[in-house]
N, C-alpha and C positions, 0 to 999 in steps of 0.2 A: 413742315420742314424737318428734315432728320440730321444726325449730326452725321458731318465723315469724315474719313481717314485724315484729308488733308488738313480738317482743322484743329483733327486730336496732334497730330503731329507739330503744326507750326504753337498751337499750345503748350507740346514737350519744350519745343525750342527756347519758347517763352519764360519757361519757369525755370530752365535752367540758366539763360544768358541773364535772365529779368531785366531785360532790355530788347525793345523792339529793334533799332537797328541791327543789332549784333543777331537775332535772332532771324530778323527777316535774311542777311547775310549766312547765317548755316545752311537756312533754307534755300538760299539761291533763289528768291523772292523778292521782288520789292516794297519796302518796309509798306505804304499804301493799303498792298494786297494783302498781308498778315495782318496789318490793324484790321482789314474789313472782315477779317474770318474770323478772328479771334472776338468780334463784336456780333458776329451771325451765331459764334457757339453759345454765348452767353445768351441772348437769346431765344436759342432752342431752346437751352439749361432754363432758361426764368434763373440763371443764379449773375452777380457780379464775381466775376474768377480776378482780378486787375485790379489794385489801384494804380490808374495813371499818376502820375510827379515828374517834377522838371526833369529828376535822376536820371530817371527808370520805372519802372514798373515795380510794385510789391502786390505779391498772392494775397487776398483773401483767407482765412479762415477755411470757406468753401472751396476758394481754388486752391490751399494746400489740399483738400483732401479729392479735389477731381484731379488734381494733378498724382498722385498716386495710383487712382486709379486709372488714368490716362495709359499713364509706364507699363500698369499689367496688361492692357487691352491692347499696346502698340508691341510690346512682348509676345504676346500671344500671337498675335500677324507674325512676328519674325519666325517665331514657330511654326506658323503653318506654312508659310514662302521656305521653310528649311529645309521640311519634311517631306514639300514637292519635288524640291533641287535634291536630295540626295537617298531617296527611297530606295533608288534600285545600287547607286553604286558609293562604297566607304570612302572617308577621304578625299572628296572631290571637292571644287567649290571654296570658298572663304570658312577660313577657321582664326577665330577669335582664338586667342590662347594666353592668358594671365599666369603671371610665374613669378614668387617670391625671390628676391632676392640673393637668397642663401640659400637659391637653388639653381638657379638660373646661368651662372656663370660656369659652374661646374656640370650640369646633365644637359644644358642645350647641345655644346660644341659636341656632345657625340650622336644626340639624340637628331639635329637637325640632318644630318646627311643620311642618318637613316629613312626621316619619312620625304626628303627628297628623292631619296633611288626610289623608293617602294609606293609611292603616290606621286610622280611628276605633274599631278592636275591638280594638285592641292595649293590654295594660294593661301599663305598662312600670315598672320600679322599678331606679333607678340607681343605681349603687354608686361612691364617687368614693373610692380610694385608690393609696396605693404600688405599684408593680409584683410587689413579692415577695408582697405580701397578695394582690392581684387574681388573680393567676396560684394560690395556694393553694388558695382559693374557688373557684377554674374547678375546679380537679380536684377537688377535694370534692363538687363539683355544687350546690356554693351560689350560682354563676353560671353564664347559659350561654354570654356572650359578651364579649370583652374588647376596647375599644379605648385602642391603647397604643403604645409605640414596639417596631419590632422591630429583631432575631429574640428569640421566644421559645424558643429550645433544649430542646425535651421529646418524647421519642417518644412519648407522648397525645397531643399536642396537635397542630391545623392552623391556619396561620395562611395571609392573605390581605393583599399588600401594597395600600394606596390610594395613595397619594400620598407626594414627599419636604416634607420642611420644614428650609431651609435655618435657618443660624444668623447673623445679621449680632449686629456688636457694637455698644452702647448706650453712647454716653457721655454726660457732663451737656454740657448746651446751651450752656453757658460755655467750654468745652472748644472752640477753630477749628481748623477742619479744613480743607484747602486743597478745592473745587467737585467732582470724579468720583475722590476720593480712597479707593482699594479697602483693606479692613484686611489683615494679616500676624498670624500667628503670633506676629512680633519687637514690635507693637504693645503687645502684652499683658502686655510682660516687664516687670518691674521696677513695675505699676500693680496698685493694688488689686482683687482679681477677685470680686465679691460672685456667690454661686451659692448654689443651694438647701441645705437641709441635707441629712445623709447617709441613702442611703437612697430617693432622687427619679435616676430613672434620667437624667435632665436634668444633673446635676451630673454624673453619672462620663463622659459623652457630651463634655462641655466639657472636663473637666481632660484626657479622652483626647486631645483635637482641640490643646491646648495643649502637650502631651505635660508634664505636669505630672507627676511623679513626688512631689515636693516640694511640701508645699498651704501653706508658712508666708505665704504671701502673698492665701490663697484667705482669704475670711472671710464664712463663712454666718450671723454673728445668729441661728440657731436658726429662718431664714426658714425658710416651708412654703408658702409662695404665690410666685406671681414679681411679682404687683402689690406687695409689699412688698419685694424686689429692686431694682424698676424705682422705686421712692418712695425710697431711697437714692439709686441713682444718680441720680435729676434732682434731688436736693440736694446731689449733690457727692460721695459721701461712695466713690465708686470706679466700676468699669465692672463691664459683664457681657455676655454674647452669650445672647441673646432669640433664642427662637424665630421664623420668620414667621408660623407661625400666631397669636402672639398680638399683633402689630402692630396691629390696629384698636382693640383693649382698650386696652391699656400706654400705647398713647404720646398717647392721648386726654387733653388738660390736663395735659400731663405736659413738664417743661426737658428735651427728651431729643436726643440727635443719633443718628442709626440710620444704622449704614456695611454696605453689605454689603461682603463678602470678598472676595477675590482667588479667580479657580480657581484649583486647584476648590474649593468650597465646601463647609465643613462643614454634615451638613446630619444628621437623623433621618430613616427610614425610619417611618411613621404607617400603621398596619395593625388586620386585626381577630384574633382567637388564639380558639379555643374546643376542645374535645374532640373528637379523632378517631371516638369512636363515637358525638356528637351524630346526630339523623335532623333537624336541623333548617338544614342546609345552604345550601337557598334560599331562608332567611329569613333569614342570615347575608349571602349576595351581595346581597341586596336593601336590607340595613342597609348594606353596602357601599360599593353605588353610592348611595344615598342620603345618604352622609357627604362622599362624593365630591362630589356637587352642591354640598351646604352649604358644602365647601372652596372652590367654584368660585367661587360666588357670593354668601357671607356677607361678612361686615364686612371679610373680609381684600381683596375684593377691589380697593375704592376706596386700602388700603394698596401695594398691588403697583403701582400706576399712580404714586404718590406717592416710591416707594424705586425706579423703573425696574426694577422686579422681572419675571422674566424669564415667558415668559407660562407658566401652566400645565405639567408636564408630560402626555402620557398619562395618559389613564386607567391601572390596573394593577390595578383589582380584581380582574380576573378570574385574576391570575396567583397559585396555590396554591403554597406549598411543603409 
């Protein structure tokens, strides 16, 4: 008896729901027909992968570690079902696509209409969280592509730099500031530093750039957006350093003053990250440069002209690490 597809599969179900009804239900199975498969793989195996309990189910030992390797082996199928579907033509088909939060609000609305005129066969479904969730899902092959700040540090993974996005600081409008006055590091000291909560790669980026060691002065509200950052500070209630990219959004009807920095400028590296043994490479450069454009020429751009924002850097999509 050899093992297959269907029982590595309802196995994934299993160790992630750890519960057979719920699991025979992802599968669109009747719970019966997964307990009998999941009982023929263990068998193949000679391993116990299950402890059954009244609960639910808990993995073995063994079945954490066939369960891993399950992921990569049911990974690799999605790879080669991808690599069928979209050999001859870019863009076509289901695109997975994972996007950081403090990026997502501000590069979609101009990015989206772009790869709608230019790939109408693209059937796309966006995934908008955290960086340690987004990056999990890539390697699980619950996504196939991540746009986020880099570096992503993973021997799977390749990524692709676009563009930098410097940091200027935001303070409330009541707040005078002398006419080409650049911010400092020493600005920051001793003033309320409102940032996201823990967990939003935006925040650890700042406290780094502040060299904060110390956060009794940082206070995130349990925010998880930066429109509700940017809605304190234009009531007073502390500063923050905002991204550029989100400048056309934020400071829209908003009490805000926006300093940029003294060089050099703190700033994010804005890139795309997916799996090393994707076959889907030049649908990757092509979402690429197409995000690129959207940076060029979406909302941010009437902000850059407003903050003497310096022009554009290069392009850099094409630069892999």
């Amino acid at each position: 008896m050899s093992v297959t597809l269907k029982q590595l599969r309802y196995f994934d179900a299993l160790s992630r729901e750890l519960h057979f009804g719920r699991a025979a239900e992802a599968c669109a199975v009747t719970q019966p027909a997964l307990s009998m498969q999941i009982s023929e793989l263990e068998q193949t195996l000679g391993l116990t992968l299950v402890e059954r309990t009244r609960s639910g189910v808990r993995l073995t030992p063994k079945g954490e570690e066939i369960s891993q390797r399950v992921a990569r082996v049911l990974g690799d199928v999605r790879e080669l079902v991808s690599f069928a579907h979209h050999s001859n033509r870019i863009l076509t088909g289901s695109l997975r696509f994972g996007v950081i939060p403090s990026i997502a609000p501000y590069l979609l609305p101009p990015l989206l209409p772009l790869l709608r005129d230019a790939y109408p066969d693209l059937e796309l479904h966006v995934r908008e969280t955290q960086t340690s969730h987004l990056v999990v899902e890539l390697l699980e092959g619950k996504l196939d592509v991540l746009l986020l700040a880099l570096p992503i540090k993973h021997p799977d993974l390749d990524e692709t730099k676009l563009f930098q996005d410097p940091f200027l600081l935001a303070l409330p409008k009541q707040r005078k500031v002398a006419g080409r006055l650049r911010a400092t590091k020493e600005m920051i000291e001793g003033e309320k530093l409102l940032l996201l909560e823990e967990g939003h790669c935006l925040r650890d980026q700042a406290l780094t750039y502040c060299s904060l060691k110390q956060v009794d002065t940082v206070n995130t509200f349990g925010a998880s957006s930066l429109g509700t950052i940017v809605e304190m500070v234009s009531a007073g209630f502390g500063i923050t350093l905002l991204p550029e990219l989100s400048l056309g959004m934020e400071e829209r009807g908003r009490e805000l003053t926006v300093i940029r920095f003294a060089d050099p400028e703190p700033s994010r590296t804005v890139g795309l990250v997916w799996r090393s043994t994707s076959p889907r490479k030049d649908d990757f450069r092509e979402l690429g440069r197409l995000a690129v454009e959207a940076w060029q020429n979406g909302p941010l751009a009437a902000a850059r002209l407003l903050h003497d924002v310096k022009k554009p850097a290069k392009d850099v999509s094409a630069e892999t690490s």
